[in-house]
C-alpha positions as CSV (number, residue, x, y, z in Angstrom):
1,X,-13.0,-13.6,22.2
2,X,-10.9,-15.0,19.5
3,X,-10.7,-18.6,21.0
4,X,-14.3,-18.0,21.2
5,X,-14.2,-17.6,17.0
6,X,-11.9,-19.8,16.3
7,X,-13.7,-22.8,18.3
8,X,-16.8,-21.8,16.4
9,X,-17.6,-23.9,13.5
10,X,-16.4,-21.9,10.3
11,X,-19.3,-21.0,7.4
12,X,-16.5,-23.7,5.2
13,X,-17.6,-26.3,7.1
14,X,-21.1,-25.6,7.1
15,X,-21.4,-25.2,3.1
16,X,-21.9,-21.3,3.4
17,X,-20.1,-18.7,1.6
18,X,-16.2,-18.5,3.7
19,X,-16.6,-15.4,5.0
20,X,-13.3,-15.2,8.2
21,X,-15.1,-13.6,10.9
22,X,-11.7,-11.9,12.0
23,X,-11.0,-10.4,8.8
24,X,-11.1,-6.4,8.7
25,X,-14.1,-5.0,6.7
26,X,-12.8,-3.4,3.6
27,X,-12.6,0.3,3.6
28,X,-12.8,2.6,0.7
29,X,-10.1,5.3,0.9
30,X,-13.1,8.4,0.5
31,X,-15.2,6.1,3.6
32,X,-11.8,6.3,6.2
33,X,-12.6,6.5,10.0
34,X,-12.6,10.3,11.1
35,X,-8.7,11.7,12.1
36,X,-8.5,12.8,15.5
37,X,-10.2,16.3,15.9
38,X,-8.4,19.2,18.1
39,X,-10.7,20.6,21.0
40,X,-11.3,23.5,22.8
41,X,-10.6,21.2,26.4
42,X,-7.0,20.0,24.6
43,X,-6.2,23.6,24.3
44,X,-6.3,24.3,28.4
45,X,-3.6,21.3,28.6
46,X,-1.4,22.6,26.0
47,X,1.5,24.7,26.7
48,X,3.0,26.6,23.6
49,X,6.3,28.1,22.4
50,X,7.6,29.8,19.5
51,X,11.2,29.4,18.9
52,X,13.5,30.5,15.8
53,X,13.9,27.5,13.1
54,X,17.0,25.9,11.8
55,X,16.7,24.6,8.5
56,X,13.7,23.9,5.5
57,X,12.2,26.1,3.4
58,X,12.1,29.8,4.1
59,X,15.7,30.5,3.8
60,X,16.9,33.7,5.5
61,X,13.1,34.6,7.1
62,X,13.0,31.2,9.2
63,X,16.5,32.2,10.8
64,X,15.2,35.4,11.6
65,X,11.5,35.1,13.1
66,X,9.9,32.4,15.6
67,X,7.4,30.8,12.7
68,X,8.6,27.0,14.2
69,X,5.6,26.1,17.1
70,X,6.3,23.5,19.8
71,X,3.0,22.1,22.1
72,X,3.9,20.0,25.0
73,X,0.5,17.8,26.1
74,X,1.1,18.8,29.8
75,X,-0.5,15.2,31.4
76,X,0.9,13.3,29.0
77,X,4.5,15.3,28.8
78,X,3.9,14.3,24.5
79,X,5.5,17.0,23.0
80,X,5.3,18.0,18.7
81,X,6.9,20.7,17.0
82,X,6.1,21.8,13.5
83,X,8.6,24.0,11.3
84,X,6.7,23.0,8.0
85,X,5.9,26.1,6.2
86,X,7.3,30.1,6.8
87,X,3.8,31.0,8.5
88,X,3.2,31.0,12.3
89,X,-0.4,30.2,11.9
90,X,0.1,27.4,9.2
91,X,2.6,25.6,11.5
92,X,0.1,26.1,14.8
93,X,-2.3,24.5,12.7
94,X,-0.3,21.6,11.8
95,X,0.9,20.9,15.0
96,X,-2.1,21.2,16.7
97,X,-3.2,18.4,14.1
98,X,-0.1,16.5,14.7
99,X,-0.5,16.4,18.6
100,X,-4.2,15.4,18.3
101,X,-3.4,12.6,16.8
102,X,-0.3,12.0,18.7
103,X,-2.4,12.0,21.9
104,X,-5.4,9.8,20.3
105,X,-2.6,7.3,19.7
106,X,-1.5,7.8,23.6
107,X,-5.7,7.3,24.8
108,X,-5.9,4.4,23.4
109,X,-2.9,3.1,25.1
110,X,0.0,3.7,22.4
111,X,-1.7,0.9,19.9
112,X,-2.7,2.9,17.0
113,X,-6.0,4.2,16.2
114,X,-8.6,3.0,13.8
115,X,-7.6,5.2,10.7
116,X,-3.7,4.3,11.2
117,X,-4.8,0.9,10.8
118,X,-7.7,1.2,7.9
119,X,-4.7,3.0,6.0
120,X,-2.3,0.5,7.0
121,X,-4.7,-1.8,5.4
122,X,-5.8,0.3,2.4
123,X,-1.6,0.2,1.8
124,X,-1.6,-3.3,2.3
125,X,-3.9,-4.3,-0.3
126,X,-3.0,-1.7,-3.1
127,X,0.1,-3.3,-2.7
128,X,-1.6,-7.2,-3.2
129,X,-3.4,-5.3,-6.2
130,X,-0.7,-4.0,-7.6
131,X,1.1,-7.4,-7.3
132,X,-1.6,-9.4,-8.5
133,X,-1.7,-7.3,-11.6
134,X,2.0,-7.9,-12.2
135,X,2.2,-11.8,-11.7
136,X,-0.8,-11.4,-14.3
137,X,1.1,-9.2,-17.0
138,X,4.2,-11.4,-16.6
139,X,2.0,-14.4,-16.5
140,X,0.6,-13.3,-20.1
141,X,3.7,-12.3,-21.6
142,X,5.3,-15.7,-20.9
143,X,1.6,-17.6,-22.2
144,X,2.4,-15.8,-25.4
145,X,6.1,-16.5,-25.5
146,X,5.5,-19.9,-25.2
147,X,2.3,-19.8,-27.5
148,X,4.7,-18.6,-30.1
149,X,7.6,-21.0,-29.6
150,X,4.7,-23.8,-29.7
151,X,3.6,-22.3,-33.2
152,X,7.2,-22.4,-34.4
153,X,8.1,-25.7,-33.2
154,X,4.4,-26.8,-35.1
155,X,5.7,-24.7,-38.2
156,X,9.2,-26.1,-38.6
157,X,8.4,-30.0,-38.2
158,X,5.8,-29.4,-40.7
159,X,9.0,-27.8,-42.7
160,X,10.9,-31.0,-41.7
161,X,8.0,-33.6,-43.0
162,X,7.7,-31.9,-46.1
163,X,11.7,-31.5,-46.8
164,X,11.9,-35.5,-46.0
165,X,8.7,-36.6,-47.7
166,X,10.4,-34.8,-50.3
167,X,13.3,-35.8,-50.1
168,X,12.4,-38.9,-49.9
169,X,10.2,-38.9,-53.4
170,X,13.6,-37.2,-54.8
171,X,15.8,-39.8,-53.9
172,X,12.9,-42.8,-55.4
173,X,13.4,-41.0,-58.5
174,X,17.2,-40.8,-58.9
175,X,17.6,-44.5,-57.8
176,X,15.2,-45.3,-61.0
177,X,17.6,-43.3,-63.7
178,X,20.6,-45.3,-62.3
């Protein structure tokens, strides 16, 4: 398919607007692809454990009571645990985010999916942005450096022409009293 575009005559060539036809469509970060929903048929392929945590927030409590929640995708042996907050139910919700995705990512044979790429490319460009508006400060600051060194350089050899066209009329007159 891509030898197909890139044999294709390109809309430069035919006096259109360039347009790549391989570029990614631009995404607005509130217009992002859908993240990988948990369903009710994951759930019969899910085994799940509750085991005491180790370290993070919580102090004393997480040593004490099985709040961290480990899922093991049984067909696909994937397996996500999730210690992040003191709750049971706040950490079985999060991983049962975490392995959605994590088995999205595994159906669509361990290449990301579209939303890991639409933010890779939302990063990507905030980034060019961010860039862009740098080399354009730095640009201006250094227009107005040299705007000012080109004023002062117009300033003192209009100093100089007047001290020697003066100087110049001076000297006229003391040759005369000698």
């Amino acid at each position: 398919m891509l030898r197909f575009l890139h044999s294709m005559p390109s809309a430069c060539h035919l006096n259109l607007r360039c347009f790549h036809l391989t570029c990614a469509t631009f995404i607005k970060r509130t217009k992002l692809p859908p993240r990988p929903k948990w369903t009710p048929e994951l759930e019969n392929e899910v085994q799940e454990k509750f085991l005491h945590g180790g370290s993070g927030a919580g102090g004393q409590k997480i040593n004490k009571c099985n709040s961290k929640v480990q899922l093991q995708h049984i067909p696909s042996g994937l397996i996500v645990e999730c210690q992040e907050t003191r709750s049971r139910e706040q950490n079985r919700h999060i991983a049962r985010k975490k392995l959605a995705h994590k088995i999205a990512i595994w159906k669509n044979g361990g290449n990301p999916i579209e939303r890991d790429v639409a933010l890779v490319e939302l990063a990507r460009k905030s980034k060019q942005a961010k860039t862009r508006k740098s080399r354009g400060k730095h640009r201006q600051i250094q227009e107005n450096i040299l705007a000012e060194k080109r004023k002062q350089d117009e300033e003192d050899k209009k100093l100089i022409k007047q001290l020697l066209s003066g100087e110049s009329g001076d000297t006229g007159a003391h040759n005369s009293s000698l």
